[in-house]
N, C-alpha and C positions, 0 to 999 in steps of 0.2 A: 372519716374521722372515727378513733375505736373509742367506747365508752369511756375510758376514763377523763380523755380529754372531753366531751362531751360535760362531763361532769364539772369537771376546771371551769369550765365557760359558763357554766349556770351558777357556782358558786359564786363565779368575779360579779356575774350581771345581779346573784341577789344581793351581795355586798354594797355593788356602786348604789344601784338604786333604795337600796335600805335610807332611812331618815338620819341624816347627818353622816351621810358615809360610811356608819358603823354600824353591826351587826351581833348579838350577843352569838352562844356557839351552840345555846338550845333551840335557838328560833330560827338559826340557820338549818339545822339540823333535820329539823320541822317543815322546815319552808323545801327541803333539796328531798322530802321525800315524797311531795306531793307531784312531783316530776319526774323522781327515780324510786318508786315505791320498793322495789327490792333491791336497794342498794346497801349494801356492806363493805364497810371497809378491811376487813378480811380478805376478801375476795382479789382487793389488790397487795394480799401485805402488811395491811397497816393494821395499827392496836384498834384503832377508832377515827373519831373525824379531824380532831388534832391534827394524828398523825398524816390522814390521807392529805389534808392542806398544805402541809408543811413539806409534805413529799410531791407531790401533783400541782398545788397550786401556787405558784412563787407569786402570782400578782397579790395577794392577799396575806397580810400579815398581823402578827397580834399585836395592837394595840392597848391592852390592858388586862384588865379584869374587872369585873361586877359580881364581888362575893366570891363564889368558887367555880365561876364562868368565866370564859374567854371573853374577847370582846376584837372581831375581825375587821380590821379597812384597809382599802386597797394601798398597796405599795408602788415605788415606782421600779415597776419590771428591768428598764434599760438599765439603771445603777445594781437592781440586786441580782439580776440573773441572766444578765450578756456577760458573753465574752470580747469584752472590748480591746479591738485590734490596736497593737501600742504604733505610734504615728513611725513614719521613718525618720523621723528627726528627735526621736524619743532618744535621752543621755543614754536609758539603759538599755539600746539595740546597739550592737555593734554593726558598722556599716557591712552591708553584704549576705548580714544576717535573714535566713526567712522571716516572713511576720509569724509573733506567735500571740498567743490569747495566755489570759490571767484562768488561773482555775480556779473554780467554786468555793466562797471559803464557809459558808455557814456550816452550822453543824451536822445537818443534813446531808447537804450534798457533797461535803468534806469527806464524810464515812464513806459512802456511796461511792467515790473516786480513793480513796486510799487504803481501804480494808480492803483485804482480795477476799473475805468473808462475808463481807456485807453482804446481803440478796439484792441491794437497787444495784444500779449502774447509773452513769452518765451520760448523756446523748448531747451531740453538740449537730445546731442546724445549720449544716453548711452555707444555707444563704443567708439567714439573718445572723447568726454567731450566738440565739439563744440557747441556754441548758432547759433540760427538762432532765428528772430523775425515772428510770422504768424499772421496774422487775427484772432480772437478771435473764431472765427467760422467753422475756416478749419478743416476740418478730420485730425490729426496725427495720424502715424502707427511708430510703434516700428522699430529702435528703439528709435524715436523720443517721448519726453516726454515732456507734459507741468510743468512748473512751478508754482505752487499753489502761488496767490498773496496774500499779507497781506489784510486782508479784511480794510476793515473802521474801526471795533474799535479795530483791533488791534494798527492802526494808533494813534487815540486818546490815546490810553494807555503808547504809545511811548510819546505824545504831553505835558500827563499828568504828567508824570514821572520827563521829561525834566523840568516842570515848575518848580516841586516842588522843584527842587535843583539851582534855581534861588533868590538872595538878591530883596529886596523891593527896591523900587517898582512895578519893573519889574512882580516879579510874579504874583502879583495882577490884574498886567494889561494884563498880557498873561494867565491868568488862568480862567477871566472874558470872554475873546474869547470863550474857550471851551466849553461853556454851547449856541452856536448858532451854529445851525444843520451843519451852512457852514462855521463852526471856520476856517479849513485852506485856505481860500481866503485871510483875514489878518494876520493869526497868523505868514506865512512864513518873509511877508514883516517887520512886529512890532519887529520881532527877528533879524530882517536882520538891522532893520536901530537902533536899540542897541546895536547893538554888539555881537549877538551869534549867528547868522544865521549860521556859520562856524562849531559853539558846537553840536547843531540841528543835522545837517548834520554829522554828526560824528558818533552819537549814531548806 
């Protein structure tokens, strides 16, 4: 087991066992270095412990806040962070079809699988069908599997498609984006403050 998971696993146990299931993020903070005294979340990537949670530990989610503190309790893993096999009698498998899995949708792990920029990746575990997010660069062994990301033009081709089935003058104006190397810096917002940022997102 490589340290970060090590980590995950003392964060969930300080969590569960906290008083009322919940955990503020200072005393967590506190409590995970009395175990991991040179622990940084640097060191995996991340800004801080937010981040390394949010990225490393799907069991554990934020529940509030207390002033200008988080406030951590356990989530339920199977709904937020499997990939759940759709049945074969599901309407929306065509018969004959492979089975396939739903991908990640939080915002996390959403990056992480759709930006070819992002540094995490997405790991899917062949036997159980759970994600975990890793550093772009970490060793995976089976049965951990990366997920292959949509490159850049498969993006555009998505970006381009979307235009085309858009009324003037909109298309014009979102279709003139496309042809500047860094079309999606505006394209998300120009869509957004029209009215189809929502349609975008759907494809």
């Amino acid at each position: 087991m490589d340290q970060a998971q090590e980590i995950s696993n003392k964060i969930i146990q300080l969590v569960r066992e906290a008083q009322g299931g919940t955990m503020l993020g200072v005393r967590l903070g506190a409590s995970l270095r009395v175990y991991f005294p040179t622990f940084n979340a640097y060191t995996y990537r991340c800004r801080n412990l937010r981040h390394f949670i949010r990225t490393y530990v799907p069991a554990v989610s934020e529940k509030g806040r207390s002033g200008a503190d988080v406030l951590y309790t356990i989530t339920d893993v199977t709904t937020q962070n499997a990939f759940p096999f759709v049945p074969q009698d599901s309407p929306t498998q065509a018969p004959g079809d492979p089975e396939y899995v739903r991908l990640p949708t939080s915002t996390y792990n959403w990056k992480a699988y759709s930006n070819p920029a992002h540094p995490f990746v997405i790991a899917v575990n062949r036997e159980t069908g759970a994600l975990q997010v890793f550093p772009e660069d970490m060793a995976l062994t089976e049965p951990l599997v990366v997920l292959p990301k949509p490159t850049a033009e498969f993006h555009s081709e998505i970006a381009r498609e979307f235009t085309s089935n858009l009324p003037e003058p909109l298309r014009t104006s979102l279709a003139a984006l496309l042809h500047d190397p860094k079309w999606y810096v505006r394209f998300s917002s120009v869509a957004m403050r029209n009215g189809v940022g929502t349609k975008m997102g759907s494809i």
